[in-house]
TORGU-792927 format. One line per field, with one value per residue (C-alpha): chain; x, y, z; residue in one letter. Coordinates in Angstrom, 2 decimals, padded with zeros to 5 digits. Layout:
<pts>
ch = (A, ...)
px = (X, ...)
py = (Y, ...)
pz = (Z, ...)
aa = (A, ...)
</pts>
This chain:
<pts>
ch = (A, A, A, A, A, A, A, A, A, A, A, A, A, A, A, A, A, A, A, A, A, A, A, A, A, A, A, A, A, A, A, A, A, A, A, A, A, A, A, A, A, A, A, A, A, A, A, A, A, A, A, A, A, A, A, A, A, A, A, A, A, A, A, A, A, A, A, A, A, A, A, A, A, A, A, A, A, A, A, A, A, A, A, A, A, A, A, A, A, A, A, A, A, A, A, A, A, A, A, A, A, A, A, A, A, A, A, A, A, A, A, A, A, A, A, A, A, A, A, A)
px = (022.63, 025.10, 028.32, 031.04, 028.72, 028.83, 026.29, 025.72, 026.62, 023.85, 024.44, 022.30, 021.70, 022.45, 019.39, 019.62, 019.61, 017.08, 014.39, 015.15, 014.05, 010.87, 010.29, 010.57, 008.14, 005.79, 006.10, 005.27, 002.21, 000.62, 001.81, -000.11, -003.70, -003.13, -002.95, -005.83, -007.97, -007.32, -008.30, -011.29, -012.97, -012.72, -014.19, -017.17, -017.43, -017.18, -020.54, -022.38, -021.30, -020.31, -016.92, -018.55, -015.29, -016.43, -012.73, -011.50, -014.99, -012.98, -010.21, -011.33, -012.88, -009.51, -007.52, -003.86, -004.65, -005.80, -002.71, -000.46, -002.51, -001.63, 001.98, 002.47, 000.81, 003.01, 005.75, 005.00, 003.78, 007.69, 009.08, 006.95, 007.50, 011.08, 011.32, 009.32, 011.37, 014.58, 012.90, 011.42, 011.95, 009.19, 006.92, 007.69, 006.55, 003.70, 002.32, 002.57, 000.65, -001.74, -002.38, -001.90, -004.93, -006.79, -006.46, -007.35, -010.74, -010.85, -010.11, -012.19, -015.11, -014.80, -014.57, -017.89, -019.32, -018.05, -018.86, -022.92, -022.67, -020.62, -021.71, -025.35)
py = (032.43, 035.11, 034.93, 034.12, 032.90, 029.05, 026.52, 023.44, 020.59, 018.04, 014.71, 012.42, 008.83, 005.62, 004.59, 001.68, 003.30, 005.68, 002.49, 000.84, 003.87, 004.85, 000.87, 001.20, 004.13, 002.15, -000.52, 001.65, 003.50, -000.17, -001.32, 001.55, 001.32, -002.51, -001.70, 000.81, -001.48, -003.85, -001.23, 000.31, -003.46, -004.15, -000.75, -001.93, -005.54, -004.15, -002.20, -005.09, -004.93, -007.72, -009.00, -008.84, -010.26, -014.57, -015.69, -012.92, -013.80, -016.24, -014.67, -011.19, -013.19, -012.64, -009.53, -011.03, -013.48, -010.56, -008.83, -012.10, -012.45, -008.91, -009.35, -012.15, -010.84, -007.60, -009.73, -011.90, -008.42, -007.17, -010.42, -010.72, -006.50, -007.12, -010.00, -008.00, -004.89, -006.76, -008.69, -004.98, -001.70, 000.07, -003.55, -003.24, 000.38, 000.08, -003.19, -001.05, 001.90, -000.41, -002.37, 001.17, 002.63, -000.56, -000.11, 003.63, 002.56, -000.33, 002.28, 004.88, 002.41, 001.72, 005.06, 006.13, 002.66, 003.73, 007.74, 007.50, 005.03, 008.04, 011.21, 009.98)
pz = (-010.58, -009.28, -010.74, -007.96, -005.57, -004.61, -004.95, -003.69, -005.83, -006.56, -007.03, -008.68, -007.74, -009.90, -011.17, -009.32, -006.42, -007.17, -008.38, -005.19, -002.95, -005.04, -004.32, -000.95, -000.92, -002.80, -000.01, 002.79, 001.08, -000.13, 003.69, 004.39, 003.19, 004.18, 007.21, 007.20, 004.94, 008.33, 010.97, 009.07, 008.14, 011.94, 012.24, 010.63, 011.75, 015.83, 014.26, 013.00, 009.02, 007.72, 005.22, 001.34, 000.02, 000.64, 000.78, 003.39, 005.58, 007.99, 007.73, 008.84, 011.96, 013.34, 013.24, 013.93, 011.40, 008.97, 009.53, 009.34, 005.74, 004.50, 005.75, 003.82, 000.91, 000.71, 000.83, -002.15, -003.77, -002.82, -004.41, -007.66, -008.09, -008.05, -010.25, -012.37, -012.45, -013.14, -016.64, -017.04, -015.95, -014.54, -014.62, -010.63, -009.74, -011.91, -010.31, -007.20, -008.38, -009.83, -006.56, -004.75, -006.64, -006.19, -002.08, -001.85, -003.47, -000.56, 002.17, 000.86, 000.38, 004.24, 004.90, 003.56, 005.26, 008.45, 008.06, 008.17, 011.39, 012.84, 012.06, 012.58)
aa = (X, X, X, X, X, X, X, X, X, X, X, X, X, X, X, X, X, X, X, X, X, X, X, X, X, X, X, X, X, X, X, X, X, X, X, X, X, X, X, X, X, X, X, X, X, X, X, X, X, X, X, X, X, X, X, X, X, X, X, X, X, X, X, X, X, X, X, X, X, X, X, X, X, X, X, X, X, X, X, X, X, X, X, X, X, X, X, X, X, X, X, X, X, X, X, X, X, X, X, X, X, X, X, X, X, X, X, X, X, X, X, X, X, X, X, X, X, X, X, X)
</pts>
């Protein structure tokens, strides 16, 4: 620091306020890879694979009705995360990182499907 010399002054957030925006964050990455996970299993269904998860088999058969699925899901996901976060704090963000982790292995898992089909 140089004396005399002004800086700007920072202000910190409630935590409140800070919670709600890493929440919201959380939302859009997990809205995210749903939204990949959606585009990459159609991906490999338009090339002949076929849905290994039974219960998602008829729904995948439809793409509007896939997304309409996910949509609804994230939303209970929002509702129970902030339930959650309210009996305890940090229950919320870690249900998302949790369910985060659990869709980057579901992308990444169609990725490589998809990858060999591509590139050879």
């Amino acid at each position: 620091m140089v004396p005399g010399l002004r800086y700007p002054v920072r202000v910190n957030q409630t935590p409140e306020k800070d919670a709600a925006r890493r929440i919201i964050e959380l939302v859009l990455i997990l809205g995210s890879l749903f939204l990949l996970d959606i585009v990459t299993t159609e991906i490999i269904l338009l090339m002949g694979g076929v849905e290994l998860n039974l219960f998602m088999v008829a729904v995948v058969a439809s793409p509007l009705v896939h997304l309409a699925l996910k949509a609804a899901i994230l939303a209970v996901i929002i509702i129970v995360a902030l339930v959650a976060e309210r009996q305890v704090r940090g229950s919320g963000v870690f249900f998302y990182c949790m369910l985060i982790t659990m869709y980057i292995f579901v992308v990444v898992n169609n990725v490589f499907v998809i990858l060999p089909q591509v590139l050879g």
